[in-house]
C-alpha positions, 0 to 999 in steps of 0.5 A: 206550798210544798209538792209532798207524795205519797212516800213523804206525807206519812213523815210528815210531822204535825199536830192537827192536818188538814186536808182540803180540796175539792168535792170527790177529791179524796180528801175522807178517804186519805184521812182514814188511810193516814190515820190507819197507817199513823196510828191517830184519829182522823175525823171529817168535818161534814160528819162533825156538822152532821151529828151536830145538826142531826140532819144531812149536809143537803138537807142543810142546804135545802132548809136552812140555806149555803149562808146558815151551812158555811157559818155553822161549818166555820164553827165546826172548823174552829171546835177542831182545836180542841181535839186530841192530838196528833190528829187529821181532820178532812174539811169539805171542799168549801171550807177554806174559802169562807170567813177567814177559814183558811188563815185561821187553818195555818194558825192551827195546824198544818194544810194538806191540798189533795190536787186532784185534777179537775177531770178526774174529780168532774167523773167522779161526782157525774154519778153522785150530783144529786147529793152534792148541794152546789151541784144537785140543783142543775141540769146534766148540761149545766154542772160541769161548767159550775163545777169548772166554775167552783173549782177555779174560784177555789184554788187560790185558797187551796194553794195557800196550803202548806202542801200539795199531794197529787195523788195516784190514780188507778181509776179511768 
């Protein structure tokens, strides 16, 4: 995996780009800054699911389940070939860590891992938990550990990405 900044990932050059991490990592956010900055769509696979579905992503969770949600996310995954390019797609923070989603990312495309650092993302979702499907089940005292949790058995998969950005960060 290659460290790129902020400077460096708009030269970058590809034909779909992904962007993975973690829940509140950014990840929507820098899809729509680079596709304003580069000219190209950009599309978010949670939206992707939504439509699809015709119901939120928690709701998913809550009626159908986490196995239903990552079979159809893997799907959706494999749909994104299909688009236009150059394009950017932001993938939720658990899709390369099911099937073989991650493998069959870098046969696609180019993989961008937004490294936010584990606190940052933790005050992030503090006030967002309750619509967060991994998380919305727990009490106060006991998301954070599972957050930890989640985070560590991801990051094997998130660095297998071609790259790395940290991003700047202007919040406390």
């Amino acid at each position: 995996m290659q460290n790129i900044d902020n400077q460096d990932i708009i030269k970058l050059k590809f034909e779909l780009l992904y962007i993975i991490g973690m829940p509140a990592a950014g990840k929507s956010t820098l899809a729509r800054q680079l596709s304003q900055k580069l000219q190209m769509p950009a599309y978010d696979l949670d939206v992707i699911i939504t439509e699809q579905e015709g119901i939120s992503i928690s709701e998913i969770f809550a009626q159908k389940g986490e196995n239903y949600f990552r079979e159809i996310e893997s799907q959706a995954l494999r749909t994104t070939a299909l688009l236009p390019t150059p394009t950017i797609v932001a993938l939720g923070g658990g899709t390369p860590c099911f099937y073989d989603n991650m493998k069959w990312i870098k046969q696609q495309g180019t993989s961008l891992f937004l490294d936010l650092p584990f606190n940052k993302i933790a005050y992030r979702l503090q006030k967002d938990v309750i619509n967060r499907p991994i998380l919305s089940d727990l009490a106060d005292s006991e998301w954070r550990e599972k957050l930890m949790n989640i985070y560590n058995e991801r990051l094997p998969f998130y660095e297998q990405a071609d790259y790395r950005l940290e991003p700047l960060l202007q919040e406390a």
